[in-house]
N, C-alpha and C positions, 0 to 999 in steps of 0.2 A: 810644548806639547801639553793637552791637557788630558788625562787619562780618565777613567771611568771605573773602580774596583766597584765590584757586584761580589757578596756574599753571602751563600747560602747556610747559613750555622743556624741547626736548630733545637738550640737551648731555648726553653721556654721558662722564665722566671717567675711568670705568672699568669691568669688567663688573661690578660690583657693588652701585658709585654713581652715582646722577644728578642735578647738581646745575642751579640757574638757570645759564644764562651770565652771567658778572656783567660782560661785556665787551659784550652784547646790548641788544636793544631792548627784550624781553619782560621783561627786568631794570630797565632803564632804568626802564619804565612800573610796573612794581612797587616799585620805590625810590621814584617818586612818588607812587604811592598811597597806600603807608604816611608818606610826610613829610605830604601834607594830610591825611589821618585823623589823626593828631599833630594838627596844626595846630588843627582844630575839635573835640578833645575826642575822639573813636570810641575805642572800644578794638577790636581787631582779630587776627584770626589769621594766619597764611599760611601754606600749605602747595603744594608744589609737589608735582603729582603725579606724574610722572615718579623721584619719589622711594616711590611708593606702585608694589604690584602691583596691576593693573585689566586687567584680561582684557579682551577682544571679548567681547561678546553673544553667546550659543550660540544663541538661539532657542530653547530645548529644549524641554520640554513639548508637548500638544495644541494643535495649531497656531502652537506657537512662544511659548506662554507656559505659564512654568514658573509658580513661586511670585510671581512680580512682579505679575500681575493678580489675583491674592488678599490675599498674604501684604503685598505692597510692600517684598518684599526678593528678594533673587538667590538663586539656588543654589551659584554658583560660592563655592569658599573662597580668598577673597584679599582684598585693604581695602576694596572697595566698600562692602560695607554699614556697615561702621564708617564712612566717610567720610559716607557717603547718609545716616545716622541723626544724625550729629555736624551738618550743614546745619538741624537745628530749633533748634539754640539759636544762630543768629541772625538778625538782623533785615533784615542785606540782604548784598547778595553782589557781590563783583569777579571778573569771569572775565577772564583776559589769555591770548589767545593768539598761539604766532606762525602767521605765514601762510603755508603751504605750498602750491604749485601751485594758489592762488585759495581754500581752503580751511582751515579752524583746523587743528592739529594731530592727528595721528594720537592721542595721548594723549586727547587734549580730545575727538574722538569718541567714542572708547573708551568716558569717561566717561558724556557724555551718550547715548550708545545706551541706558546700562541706568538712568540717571535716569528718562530717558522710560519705559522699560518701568515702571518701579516706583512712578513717581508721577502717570503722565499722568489713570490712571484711579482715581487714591489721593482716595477723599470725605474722610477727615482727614491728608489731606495736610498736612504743616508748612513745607511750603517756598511754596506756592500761596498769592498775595498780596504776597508781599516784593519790595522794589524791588532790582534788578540793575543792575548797570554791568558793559560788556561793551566788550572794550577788542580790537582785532585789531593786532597789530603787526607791516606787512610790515620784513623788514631792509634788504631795498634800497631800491626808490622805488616799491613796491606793484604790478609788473606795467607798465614800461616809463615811469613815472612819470604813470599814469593814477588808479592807486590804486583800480584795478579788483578787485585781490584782497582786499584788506583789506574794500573793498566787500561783496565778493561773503560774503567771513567774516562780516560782521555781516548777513548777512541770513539765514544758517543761524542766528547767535542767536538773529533774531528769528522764524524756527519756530519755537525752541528756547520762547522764551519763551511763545509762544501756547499749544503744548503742555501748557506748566508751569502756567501760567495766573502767571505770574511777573508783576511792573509794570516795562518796560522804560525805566530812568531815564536811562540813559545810552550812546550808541552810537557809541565812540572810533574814529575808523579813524589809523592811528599810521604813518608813517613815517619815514626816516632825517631827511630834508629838512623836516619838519614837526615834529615831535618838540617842539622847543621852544617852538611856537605853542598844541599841543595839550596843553600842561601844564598851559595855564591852564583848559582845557578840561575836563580831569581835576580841578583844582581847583573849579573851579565844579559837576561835578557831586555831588562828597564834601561840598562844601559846603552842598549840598541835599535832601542825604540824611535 
């Protein structure tokens, strides 16, 4: 199986580059995902997008859809649709995000605003069907250590997924305090992939 980790981590190390925090949690959970895909055979990509240009959604076109409700691609010229095109050659997908103000990252929006646009209503969609793991990683203790926001982030997934018509195989809420309970967590869902 070849998997696909997508991470949204936005340390900025300079104007130029942007890398994971390798000090983080959004790293932490990424570091594990590729050791258990290792572990059971997957071969795997990773790309952090924060390292990619990915615009906001302009809406454009009649009524707010450009080429994405035809074409299934964007009009904007920046990595999207090399990224959006590159998600059919594999077979399931890791999304890791960190959790800002109860919600994924500004990057990880980004992304999927114009996924949606471009695949919700794609009849040969390549992504529709494939099993996802979706992993929310607050830093501190999740919103006063309720772990309401990491919460609240996997259930934008799970529009995400409805949308996409995606199989939602796994729904990680990650914190500082839990981190090393839900490894195994993360292992068992790679493992069942």
């Amino acid at each position: 199986m070849n998997v696909l980790i997508l991470t949204f981590s936005n340390n900025m190390v300079n104007e130029e580059s942007y890398i994971p925090n390798k000090l983080g949690l959004t790293f932490a959970c990424e570091e594990q995902c590729e050791k258990s895909l290792t572990e059971v055979g997957h071969s795997f990509e990773h790309i952090c997008i924060n390292k990619k240009k990915i615009e906001r959604c302009i809406a454009c076109g009649e009524r707010g859809w450009g080429l994405c409700l035809t074409e299934h691609q964007c009009v904007l010229q920046d990595d999207f649709n090399d990224i959006y095109n590159h998600m059919a050659d594999f077979d399931a997908f890791i999304f890791i995000t960190p959790v800002y103000f109860h919600e994924m990252s500004e990057s990880c929006k980004a992304l999927f605003d114009r996924i949606k646009r471009c695949d919700a209503f794609n009849g040969n969609s390549k992504i529709r069907g494939k099993k996802v793991i979706c992993i929310a990683a607050a830093g501190g203790t999740g919103y006063g250590g309720t772990g309401q926001g990491a919460e609240e982030t996997l259930i934008a997934f799970d529009r995400l997924a409805h949308f996409l018509k995606v199989r939602m195989f796994g729904r990680i809420p990650v914190n500082k305090g839990i981190f090393e309970d839900q490894k195994q967590l993360i292992r068992n869902c790679i493992g069942g992939l």
